[in-house]
N, C-alpha and C positions, 0 to 999 in steps of 0.2 A: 203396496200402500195399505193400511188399515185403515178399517171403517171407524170414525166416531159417531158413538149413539147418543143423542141428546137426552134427557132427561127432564122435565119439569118438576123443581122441589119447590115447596113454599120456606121464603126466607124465616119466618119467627117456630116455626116447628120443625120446618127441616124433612119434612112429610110429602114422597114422591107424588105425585099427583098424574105422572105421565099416563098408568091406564086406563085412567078417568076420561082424560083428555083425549086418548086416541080412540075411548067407545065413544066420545059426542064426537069426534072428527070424521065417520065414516056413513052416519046417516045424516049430520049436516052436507060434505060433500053430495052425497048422493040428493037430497033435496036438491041443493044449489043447481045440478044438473038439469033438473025439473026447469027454472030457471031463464028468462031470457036474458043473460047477464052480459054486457055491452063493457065490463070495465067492473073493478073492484077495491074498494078505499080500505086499509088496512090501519090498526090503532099503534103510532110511531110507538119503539121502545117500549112493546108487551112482551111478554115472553111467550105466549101463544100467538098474538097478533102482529107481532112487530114484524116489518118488512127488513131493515136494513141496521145495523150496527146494535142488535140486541146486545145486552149483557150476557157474557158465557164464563162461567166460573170453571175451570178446569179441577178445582179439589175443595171442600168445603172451608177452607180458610187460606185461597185463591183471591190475587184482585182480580178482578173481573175485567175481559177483554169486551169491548163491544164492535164485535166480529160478527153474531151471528143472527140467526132468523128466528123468528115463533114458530113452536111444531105446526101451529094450523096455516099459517103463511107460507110454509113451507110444503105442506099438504096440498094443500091450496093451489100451488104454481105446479107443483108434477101432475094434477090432477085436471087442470084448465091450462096449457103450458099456452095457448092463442089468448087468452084473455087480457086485456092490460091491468096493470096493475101498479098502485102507487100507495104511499101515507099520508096519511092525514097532514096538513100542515106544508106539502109539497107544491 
């Protein structure tokens, strides 16, 4: 089975933004640990924060499946895999 790598682009530039995101993703987790965190609210349908049925573009002029998760929601759950976790509006 092969691995798919996500990416975060921004849509009007087209401008990968994934290693940005994955340098604030590793000392935000690590704060969070600091943390007495009991539960955590995720923002529906982000591409960073989104928990459930993000949009996932398979090639840049792809329709978009909403299949998948926000890199940091994603981060987020292998990193706290006990903590609950839901979306906004749930």
């Amino acid at each position: 089975m092969s691995q798919v790598w996500l990416h975060l682009v921004t849509i009007k530039s087209g401008k990968d933004i994934t290693p940005q995101m994955r340098r604030w993703i590793k000392p935000t987790l690590r704060r969070l640990a600091d943390e007495q965190l009991c539960g955590f609210v995720f923002k529906s349908k982000s591409p960073s924060s989104g928990l459930y049925r993000v949009k996932v573009f398979t090639s840049a002029d792809s329709m978009p499946q909403k299949k998948g998760t926000g890199i940091f929601a994603a981060a987020f759950i292998r990193a706290f895999p006990d903590i609950p976790v839901e979306e906004e509006g749930a």
